[in-house]
PDB file as gemmi writes it, atoms N, CA and C in Angstrom:
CRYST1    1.000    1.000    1.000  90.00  90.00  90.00 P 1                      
ATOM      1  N   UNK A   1     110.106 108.065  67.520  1.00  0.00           N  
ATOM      2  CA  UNK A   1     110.566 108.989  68.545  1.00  0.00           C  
ATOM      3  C   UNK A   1     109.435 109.176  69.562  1.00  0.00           C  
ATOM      4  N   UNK A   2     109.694 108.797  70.568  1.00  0.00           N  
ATOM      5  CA  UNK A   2     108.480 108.836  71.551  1.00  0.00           C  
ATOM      6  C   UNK A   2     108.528 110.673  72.879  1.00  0.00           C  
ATOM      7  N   UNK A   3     107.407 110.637  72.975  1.00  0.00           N  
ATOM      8  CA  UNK A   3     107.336 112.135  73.216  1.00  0.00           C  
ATOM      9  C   UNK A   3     108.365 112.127  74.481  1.00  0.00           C  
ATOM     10  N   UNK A   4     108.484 113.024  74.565  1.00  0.00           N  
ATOM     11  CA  UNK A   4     109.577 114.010  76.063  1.00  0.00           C  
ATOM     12  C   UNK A   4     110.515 113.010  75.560  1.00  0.00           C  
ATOM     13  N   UNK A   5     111.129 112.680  74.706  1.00  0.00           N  
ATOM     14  CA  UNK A   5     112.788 112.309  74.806  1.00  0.00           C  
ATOM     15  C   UNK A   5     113.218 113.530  74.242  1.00  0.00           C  
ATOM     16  N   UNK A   6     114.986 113.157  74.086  1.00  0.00           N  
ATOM     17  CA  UNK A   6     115.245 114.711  73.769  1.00  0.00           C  
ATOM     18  C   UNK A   6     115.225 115.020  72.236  1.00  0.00           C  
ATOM     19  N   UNK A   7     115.288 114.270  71.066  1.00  0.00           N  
ATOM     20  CA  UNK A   7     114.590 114.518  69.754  1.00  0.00           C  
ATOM     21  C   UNK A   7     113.130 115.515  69.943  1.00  0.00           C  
ATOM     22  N   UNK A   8     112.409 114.642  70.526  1.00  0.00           N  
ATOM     23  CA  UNK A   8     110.832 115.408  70.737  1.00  0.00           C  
ATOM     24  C   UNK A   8     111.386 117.095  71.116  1.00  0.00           C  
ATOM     25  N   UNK A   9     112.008 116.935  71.591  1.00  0.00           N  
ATOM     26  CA  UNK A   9     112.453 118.499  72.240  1.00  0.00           C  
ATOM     27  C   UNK A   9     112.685 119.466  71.632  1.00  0.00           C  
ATOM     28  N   UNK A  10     113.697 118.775  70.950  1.00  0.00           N  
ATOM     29  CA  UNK A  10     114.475 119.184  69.731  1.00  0.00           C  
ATOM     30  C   UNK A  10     113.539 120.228  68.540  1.00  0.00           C  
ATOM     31  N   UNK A  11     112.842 119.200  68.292  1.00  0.00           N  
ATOM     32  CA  UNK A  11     111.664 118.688  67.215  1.00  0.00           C  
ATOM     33  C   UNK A  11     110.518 119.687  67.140  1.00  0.00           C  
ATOM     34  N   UNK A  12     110.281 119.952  68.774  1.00  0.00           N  
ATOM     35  CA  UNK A  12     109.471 120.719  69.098  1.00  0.00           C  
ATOM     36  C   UNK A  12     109.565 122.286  68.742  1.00  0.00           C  
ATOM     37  N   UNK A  13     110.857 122.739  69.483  1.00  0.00           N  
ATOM     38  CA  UNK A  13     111.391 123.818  69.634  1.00  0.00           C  
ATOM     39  C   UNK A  13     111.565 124.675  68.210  1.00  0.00           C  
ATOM     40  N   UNK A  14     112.309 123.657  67.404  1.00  0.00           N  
ATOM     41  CA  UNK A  14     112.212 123.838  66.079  1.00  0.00           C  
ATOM     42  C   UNK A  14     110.790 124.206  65.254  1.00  0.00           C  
ATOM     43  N   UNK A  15     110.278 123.219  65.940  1.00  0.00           N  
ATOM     44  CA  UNK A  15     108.978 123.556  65.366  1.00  0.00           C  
ATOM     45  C   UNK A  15     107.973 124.822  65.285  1.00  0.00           C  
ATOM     46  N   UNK A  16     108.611 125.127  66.921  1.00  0.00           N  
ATOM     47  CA  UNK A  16     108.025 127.106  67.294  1.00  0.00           C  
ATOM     48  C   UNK A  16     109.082 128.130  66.834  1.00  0.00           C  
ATOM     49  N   UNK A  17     110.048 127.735  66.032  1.00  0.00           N  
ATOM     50  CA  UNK A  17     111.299 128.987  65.722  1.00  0.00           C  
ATOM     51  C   UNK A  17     112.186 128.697  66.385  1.00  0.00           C  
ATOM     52  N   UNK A  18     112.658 128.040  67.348  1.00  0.00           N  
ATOM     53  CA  UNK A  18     113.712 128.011  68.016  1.00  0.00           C  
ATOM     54  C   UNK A  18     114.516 127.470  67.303  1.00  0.00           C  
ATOM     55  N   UNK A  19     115.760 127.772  66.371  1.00  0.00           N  
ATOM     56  CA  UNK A  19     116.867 126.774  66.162  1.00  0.00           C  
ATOM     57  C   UNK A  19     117.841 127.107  66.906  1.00  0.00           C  
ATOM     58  N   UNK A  20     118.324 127.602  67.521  1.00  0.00           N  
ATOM     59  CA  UNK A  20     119.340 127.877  68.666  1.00  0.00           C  
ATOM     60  C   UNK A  20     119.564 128.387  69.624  1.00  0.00           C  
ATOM     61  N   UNK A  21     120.295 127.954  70.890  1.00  0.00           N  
ATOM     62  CA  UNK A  21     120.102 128.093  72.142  1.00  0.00           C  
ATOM     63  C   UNK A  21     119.580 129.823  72.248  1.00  0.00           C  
ATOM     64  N   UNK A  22     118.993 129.912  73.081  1.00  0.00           N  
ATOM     65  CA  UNK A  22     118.396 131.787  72.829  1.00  0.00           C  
ATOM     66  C   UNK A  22     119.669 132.620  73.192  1.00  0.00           C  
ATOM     67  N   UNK A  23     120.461 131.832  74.762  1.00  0.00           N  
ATOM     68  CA  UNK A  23     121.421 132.756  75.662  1.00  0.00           C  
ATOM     69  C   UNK A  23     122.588 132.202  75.137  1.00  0.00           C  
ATOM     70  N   UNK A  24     123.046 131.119  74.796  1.00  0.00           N  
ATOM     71  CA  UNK A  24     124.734 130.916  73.664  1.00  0.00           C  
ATOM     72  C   UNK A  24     124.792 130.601  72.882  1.00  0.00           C  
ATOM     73  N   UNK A  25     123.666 130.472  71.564  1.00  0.00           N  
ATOM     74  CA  UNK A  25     123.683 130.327  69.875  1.00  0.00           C  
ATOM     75  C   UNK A  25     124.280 129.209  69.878  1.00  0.00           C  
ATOM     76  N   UNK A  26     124.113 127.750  70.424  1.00  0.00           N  
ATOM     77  CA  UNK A  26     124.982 126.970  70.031  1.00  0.00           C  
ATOM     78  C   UNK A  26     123.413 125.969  69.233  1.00  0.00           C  
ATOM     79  N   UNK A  27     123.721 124.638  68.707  1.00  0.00           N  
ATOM     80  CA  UNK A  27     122.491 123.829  68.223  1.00  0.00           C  
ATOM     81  C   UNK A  27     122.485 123.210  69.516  1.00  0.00           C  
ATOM     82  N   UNK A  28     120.689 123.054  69.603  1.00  0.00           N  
ATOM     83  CA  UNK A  28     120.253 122.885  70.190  1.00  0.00           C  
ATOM     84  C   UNK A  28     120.620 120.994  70.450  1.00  0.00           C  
ATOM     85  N   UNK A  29     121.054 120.487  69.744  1.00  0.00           N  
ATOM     86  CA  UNK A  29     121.375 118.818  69.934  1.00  0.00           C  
ATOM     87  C   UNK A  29     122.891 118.731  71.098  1.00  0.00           C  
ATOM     88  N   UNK A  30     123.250 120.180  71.347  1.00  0.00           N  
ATOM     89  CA  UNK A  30     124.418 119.666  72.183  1.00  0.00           C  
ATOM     90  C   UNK A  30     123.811 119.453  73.834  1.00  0.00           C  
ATOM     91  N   UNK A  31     122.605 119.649  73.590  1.00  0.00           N  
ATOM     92  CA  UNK A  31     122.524 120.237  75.535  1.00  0.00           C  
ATOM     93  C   UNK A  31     121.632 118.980  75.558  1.00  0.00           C  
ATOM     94  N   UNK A  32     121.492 118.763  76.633  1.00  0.00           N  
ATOM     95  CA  UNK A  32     121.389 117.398  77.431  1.00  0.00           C  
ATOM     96  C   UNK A  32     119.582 117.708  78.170  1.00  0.00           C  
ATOM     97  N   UNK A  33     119.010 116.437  77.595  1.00  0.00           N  
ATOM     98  CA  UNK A  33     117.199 116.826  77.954  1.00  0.00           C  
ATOM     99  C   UNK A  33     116.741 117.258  78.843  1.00  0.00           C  
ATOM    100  N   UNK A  34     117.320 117.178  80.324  1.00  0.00           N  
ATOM    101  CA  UNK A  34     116.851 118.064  80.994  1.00  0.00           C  
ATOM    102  C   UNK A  34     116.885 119.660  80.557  1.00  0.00           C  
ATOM    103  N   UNK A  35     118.046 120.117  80.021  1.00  0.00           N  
ATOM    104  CA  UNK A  35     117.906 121.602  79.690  1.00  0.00           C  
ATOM    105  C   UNK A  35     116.972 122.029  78.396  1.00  0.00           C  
ATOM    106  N   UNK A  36     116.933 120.918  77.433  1.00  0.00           N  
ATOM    107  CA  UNK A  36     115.836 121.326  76.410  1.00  0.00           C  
ATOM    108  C   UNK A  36     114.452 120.890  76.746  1.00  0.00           C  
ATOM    109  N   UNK A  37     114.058 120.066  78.327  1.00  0.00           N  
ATOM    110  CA  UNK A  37     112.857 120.256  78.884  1.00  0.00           C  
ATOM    111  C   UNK A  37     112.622 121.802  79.469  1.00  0.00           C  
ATOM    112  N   UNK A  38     113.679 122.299  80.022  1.00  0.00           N  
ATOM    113  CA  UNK A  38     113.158 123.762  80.435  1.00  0.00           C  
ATOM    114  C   UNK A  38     113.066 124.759  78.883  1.00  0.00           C  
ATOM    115  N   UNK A  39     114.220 124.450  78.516  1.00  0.00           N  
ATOM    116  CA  UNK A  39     113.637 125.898  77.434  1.00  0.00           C  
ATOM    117  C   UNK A  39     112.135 125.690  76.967  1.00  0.00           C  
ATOM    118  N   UNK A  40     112.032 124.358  76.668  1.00  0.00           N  
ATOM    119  CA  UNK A  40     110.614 124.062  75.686  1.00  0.00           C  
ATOM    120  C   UNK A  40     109.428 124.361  76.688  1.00  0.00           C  
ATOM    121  N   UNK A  41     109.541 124.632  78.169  1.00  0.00           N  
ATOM    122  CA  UNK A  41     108.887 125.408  78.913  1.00  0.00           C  
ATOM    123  C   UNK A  41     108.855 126.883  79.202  1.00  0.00           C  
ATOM    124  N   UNK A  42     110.180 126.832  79.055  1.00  0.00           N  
ATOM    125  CA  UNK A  42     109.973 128.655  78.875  1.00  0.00           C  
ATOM    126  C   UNK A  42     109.270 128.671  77.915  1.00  0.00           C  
ATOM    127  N   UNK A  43     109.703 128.354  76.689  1.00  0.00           N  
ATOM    128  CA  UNK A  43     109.755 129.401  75.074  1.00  0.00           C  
ATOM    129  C   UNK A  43     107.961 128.960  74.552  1.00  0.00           C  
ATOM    130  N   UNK A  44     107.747 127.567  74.954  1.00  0.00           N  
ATOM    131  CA  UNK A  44     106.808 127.118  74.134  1.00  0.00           C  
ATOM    132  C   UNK A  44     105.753 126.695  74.984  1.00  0.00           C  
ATOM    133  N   UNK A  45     105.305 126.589  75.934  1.00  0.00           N  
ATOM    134  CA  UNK A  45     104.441 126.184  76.837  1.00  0.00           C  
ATOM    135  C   UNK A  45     104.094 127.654  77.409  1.00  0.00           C  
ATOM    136  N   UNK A  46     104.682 128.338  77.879  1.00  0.00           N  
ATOM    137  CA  UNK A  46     104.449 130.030  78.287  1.00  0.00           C  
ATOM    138  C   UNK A  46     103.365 130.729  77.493  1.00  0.00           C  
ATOM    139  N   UNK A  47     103.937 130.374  76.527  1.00  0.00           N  
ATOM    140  CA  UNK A  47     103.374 130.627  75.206  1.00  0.00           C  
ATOM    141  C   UNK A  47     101.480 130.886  75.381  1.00  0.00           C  
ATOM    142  N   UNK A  48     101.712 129.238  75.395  1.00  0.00           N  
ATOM    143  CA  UNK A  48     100.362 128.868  75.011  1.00  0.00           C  
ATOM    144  C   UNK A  48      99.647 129.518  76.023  1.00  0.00           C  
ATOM    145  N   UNK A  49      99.998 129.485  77.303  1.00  0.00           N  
ATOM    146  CA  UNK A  49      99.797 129.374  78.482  1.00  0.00           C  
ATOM    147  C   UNK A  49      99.175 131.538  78.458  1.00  0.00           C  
ATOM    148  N   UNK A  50      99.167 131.870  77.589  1.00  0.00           N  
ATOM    149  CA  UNK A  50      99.511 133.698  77.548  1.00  0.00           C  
ATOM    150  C   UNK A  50      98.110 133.988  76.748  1.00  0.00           C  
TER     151      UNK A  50                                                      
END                                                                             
């Protein structure tokens, strides 16, 4: 799995607590990589960034 595809994303998110979408509880494998590039910027890069 090579980084920034959407597994990595996935993978990631999971990895900080995220298992489901924050704003419609759905799994995170339905949404399409551009949108699990932004959350994994909100939720997990902010983060670090704090």
């Amino acid at each position: 799995m090579y980084k920034y595809s959407k597994g990595w994303y996935v993978k990631e998110l999971r990895a900080n607590g995220v298992k489901k979408h924050p704003q419609f509880r759905n799994h995170l494998g339905l949404y399409r990589t551009s949108e699990l590039r932004n959350l994994y910027f909100q939720l997990v890069v902010k983060e670090e960034l704090a």
